[in-house]
N, C-alpha and C positions, 0 to 999 in steps of 0.2 A: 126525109128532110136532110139538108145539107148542115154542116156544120163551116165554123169559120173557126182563123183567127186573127182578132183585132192586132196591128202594130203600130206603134207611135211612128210617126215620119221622121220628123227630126230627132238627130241623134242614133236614130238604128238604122235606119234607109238611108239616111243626107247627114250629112258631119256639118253643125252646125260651127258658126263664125263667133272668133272670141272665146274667151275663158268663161268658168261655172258665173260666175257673176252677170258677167256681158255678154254672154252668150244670146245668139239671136238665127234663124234661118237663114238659108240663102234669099237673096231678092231677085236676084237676075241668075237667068240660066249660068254664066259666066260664072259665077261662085258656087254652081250646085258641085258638090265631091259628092257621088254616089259612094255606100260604104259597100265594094263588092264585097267585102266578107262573110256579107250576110248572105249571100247568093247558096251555100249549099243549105243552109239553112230552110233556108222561103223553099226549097228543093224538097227538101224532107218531107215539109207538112204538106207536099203539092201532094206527094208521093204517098202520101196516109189519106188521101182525101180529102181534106180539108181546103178549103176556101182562105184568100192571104188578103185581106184588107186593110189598106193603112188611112189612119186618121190623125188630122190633124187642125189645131187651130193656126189661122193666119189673116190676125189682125191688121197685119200689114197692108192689108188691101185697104179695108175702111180706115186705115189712117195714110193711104198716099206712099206709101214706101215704096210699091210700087203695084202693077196692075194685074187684074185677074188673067188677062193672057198673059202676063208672064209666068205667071200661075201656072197655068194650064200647058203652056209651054215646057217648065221642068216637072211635071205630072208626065206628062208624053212621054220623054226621054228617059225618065224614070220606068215608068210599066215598058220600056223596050228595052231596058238591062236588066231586070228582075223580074221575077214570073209574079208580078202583083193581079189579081183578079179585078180590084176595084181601090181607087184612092178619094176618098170623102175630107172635106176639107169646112170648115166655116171662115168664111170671109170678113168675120163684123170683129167689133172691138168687145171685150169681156165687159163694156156697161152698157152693149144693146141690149143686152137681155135676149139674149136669141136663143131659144134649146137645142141651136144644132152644136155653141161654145160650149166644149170640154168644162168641167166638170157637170154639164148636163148630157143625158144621153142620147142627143139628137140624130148625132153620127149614127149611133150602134141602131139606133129604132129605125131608120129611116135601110142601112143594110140588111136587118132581119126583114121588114117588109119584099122588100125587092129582089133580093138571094131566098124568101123562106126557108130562114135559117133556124135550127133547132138551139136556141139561143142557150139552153140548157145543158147544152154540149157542144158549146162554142169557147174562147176563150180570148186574153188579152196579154199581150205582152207588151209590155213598158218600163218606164220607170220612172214616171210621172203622177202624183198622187189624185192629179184633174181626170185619170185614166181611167185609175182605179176606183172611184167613184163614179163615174158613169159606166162603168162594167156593173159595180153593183147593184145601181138603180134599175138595170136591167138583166139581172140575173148570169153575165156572163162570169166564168171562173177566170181570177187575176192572178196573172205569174208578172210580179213585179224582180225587176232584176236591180239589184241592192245598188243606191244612191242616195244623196243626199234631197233630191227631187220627191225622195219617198212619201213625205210626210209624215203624219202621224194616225192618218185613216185606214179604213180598212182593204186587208189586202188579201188574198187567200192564199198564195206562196210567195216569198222569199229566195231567190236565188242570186248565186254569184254573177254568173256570166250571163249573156244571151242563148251562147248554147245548151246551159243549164237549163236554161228556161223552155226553150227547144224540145228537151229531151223529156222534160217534166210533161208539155203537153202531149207529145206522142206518147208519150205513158199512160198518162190518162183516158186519152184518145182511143188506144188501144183497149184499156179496163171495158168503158165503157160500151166498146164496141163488143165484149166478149159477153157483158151482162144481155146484150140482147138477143144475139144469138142463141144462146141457151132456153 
């Protein structure tokens, strides 16, 4: 079985618009800044095996901000500068009640399904507490990387950087790979 790891879009792939307060994603291609920094990174975990999938909510569709091809649009551009495997998105507003909206784990059930991913040896990197709560609902291990987005739920690590967090799951990644070999 394959393993993954989960990434937040905004904010680690795309530099969102505005400051912590007002902060909001791009709408139109025209505003996406891809963050290349992350590129050696998404590199590392290609290069351990691991599967790079990013999710994200974008209510902006169901409220008109702008449309799901545009969506799909800076999705494209995005997976042709970063070695992303798969980008999973929900489109509705957080009171349809839909299980694919972050803090439910619609995203992550719907990639285990279709990657038959060993979700048990999978993990997530963010820094959004909606993340880390749907990693837990479904059993993936959370490398939250230290914000004020953090909340107050449950997380299973703590790190400075991104690439702390990076290094944390190739760590892990590697453990676990050595427990089966044996």
């Amino acid at each position: 079985m394959k393993s993954a790891v989960f990434i937040e879009r905004d904010g680690f792939l795309v530099k969102t618009i505005g400051n912590d307060e007002r902060e909001r994603p791009p709408h139109r291609v025209e505003e996406m800044q891809i963050q290349m920094e992350i590129l050696p990174f998404l590199e590392a975990v290609h290069d351990a095996g691991l599967l790079v999938i990013a999710t994200t909510n974008q209510p902006g569709v169901a409220n008109g901000d702008f449309s799901r091809r545009e969506l799909e649009l800076m999705h494209t551009l995005l997976r042709r500068r970063l070695p992303i495997d798969q980008i999973l998105f929900c489109p509705h507003a957080e009171d349809d009640d839909c299980p694919c909206h972050k803090p439910r784990p619609g995203q992550f059930r719907e990639a285990t399904f279709e990657h038959r991913l060993d979700i048990n040896h999978s993990y997530l990197l963010s820094e959004n507490w909606q993340d880390a709560a749907a990693a837990q609902a479904v059993g993936i291990t959370s490398i939250m990387v230290e914000s004020q987005k953090n909340g107050n739920g449950h997380r299973d690590f703590v790190v400075d950087t991104i690439g702390t967090g990076v290094s944390k799951i190739l760590h892990l990644h590697a453990h676990q790979s050595e427990l089966f070999v044996h």
